[in-house]
C-alpha positions in Angstrom: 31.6 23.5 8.8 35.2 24.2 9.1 36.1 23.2 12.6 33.7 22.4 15.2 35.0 24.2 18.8 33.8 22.6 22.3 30.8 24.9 22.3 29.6 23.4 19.0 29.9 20.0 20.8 28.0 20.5 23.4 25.4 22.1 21.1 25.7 18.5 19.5 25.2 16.8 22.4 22.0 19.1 23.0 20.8 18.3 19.6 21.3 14.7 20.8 19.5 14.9 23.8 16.3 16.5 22.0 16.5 14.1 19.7 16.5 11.1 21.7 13.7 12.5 23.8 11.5 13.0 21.0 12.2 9.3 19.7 11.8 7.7 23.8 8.9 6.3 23.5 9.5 4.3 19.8 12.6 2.8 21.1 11.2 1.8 24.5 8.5 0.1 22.3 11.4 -1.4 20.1 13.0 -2.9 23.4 9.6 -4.0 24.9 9.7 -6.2 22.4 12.6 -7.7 22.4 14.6 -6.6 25.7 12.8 -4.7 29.4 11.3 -1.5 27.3 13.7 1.0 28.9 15.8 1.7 26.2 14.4 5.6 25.0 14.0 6.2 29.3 17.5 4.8 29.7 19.0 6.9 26.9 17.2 9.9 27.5 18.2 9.5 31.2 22.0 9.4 30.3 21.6 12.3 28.1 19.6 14.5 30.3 22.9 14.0 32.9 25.2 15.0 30.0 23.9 17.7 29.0 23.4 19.2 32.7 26.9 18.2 33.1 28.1 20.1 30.0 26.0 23.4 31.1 28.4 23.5 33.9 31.5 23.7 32.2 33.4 26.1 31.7 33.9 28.3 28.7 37.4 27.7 28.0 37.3 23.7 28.5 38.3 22.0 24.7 37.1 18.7 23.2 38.4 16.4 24.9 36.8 18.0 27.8 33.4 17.6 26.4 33.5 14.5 25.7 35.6 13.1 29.1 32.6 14.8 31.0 29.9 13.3 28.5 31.4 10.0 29.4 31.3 10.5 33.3 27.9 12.0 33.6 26.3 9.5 31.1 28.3 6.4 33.1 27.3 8.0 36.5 23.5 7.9 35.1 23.1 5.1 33.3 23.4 1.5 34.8 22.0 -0.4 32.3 24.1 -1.7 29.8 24.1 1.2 27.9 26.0 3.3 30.5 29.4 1.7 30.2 29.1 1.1 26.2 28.1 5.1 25.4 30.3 6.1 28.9 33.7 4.2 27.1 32.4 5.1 23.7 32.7 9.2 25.0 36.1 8.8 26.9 37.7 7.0 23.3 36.0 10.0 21.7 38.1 12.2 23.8 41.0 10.6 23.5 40.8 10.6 19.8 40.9 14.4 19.8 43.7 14.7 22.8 45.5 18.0 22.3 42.8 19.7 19.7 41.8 22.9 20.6 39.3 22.2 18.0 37.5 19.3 16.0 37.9 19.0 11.8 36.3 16.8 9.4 39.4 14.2 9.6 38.5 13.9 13.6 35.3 14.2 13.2 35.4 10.5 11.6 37.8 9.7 13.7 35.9 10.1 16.7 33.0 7.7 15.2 35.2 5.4 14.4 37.2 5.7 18.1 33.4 5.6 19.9 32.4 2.6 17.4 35.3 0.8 18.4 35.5 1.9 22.3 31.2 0.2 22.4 32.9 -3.2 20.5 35.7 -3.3 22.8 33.5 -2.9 25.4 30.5 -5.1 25.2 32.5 -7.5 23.0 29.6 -7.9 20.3 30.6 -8.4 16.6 28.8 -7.4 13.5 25.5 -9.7 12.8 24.6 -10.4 16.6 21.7 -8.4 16.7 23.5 -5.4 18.8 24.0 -1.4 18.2 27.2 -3.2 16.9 25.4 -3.6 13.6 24.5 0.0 13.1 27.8 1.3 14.8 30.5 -0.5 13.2 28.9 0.4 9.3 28.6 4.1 10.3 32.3 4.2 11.1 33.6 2.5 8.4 31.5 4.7 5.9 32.6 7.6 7.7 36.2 6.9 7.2 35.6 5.2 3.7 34.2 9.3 2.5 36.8 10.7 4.7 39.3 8.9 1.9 37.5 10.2 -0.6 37.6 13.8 0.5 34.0 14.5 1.5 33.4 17.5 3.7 32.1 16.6 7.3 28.5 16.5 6.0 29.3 13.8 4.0 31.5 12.2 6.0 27.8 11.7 8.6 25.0 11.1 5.8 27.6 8.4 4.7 27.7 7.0 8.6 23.9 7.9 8.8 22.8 5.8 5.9 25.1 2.8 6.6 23.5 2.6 10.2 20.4 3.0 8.7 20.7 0.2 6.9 22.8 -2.1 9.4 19.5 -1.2 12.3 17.1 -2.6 9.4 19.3 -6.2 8.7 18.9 -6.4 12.3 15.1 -7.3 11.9 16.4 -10.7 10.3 19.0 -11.7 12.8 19.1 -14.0 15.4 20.1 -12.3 18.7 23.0 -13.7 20.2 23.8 -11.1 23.0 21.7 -9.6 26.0 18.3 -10.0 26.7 17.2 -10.2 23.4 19.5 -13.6 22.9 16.7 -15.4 26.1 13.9 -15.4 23.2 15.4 -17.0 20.2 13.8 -17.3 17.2 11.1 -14.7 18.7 13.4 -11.7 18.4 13.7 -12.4 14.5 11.6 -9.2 12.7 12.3 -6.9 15.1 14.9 -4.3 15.5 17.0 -4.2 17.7 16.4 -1.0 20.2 20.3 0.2 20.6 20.9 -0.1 17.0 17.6 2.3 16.2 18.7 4.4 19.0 22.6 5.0 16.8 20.5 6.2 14.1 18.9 8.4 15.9 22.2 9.6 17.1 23.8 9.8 14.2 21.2 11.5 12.4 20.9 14.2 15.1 24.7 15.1 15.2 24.5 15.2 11.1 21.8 17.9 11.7 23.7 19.6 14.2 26.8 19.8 12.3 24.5 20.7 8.8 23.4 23.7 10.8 26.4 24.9 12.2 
């Protein structure tokens, strides 16, 4: 990858949308566990509007495009929770890249970091409260860590990938403190938590999308 152009985003966001699809029914099981088991319907809802949304754009539209109308559609979509988090995470996205007719490694991370911070700001959750918060937040700081260390984009997104990876698994010991999950207690300790599995499934799909591009 040299620079990824506003049609290679929104072949992202399809690779998302498949991916997410393919992985609905795991993290509705996830969240019937622990939550109201909509999580894989609710996020493969918000996608499904995206990517409609982005068929209709038009050629010349740039990055900040993409993602403003990723945010809209997915908000517009989504009520649960999840719609204002991933709705604010896409407009911080956007404004991260402001102005770029195109999107390099160096904003690539950026706009991980931007959409990690954009959820936090948003749903107020810190690290270690059993949120997407704990697969989020590691992803962006390991993207930006291999950004310092010159990595090309790939790297940049196996680094984010297997720091999420590992921040969804420490969710299985944590004690939810936020949303739904917080109601059961001790109860919610072994599981993961649904929105953090769903960020690795994000992440890795956008990895794969930018590996094959």
């Amino acid at each position: 990858m040299t620079e990824l152009t506003a049609a290679d985003l929104r072949t992202i966001f399809q690779a998302i949308g498949d991916a997410i699809e393919a992985d609905k029914s795991r993290l509705s099981e996830l969240d019937g566990v622990i939550g109201d088991a909509d999580h894989g319907v609710t996020m493969s809802i918000g996608f499904t509007a995206v990517n409609e949304a982005l068929a209709k754009l038009d050629a010349s539209a740039d990055p900040t495009t993409v993602f403003n109308t990723a945010a809209k559609s997915f908000l517009n979509a989504v009520g649960a929770s999840s719609g204002p988090l991933y709705g604010t995470a896409f407009m911080r996205a956007g404004a991260a890249v402001k102005g770029k007719p195109t999107v390099d490694r160096d904003a690539l991370a950026d706009c991980i970091q931007a959409m990690a911070k954009g959820m936090q700001d948003r749903g107020k959750a810190e690290r270690g409260e059993k949120t997407m918060m704990d697969a989020w937040l590691p992803a962006a700081d390991a993207a930006q860590e291999a950004k310092a260390r010159g990595d090309d984009a790939v790297a940049c997104l196996e680094a984010a990938v297997a720091a999420a990876e590992a921040g969804a698994e420490a969710t299985k010991a944590m004690l939810a403190t936020k949303g739904r999950a917080s109601r059961l207690g001790e109860r919610a300790i072994g599981h993961m938590d649904p929105g953090a599995a769903s960020a690795v499934t994000i992440l890795k799909a956008i990895t794969a999308a930018v590996r094959g591009l």
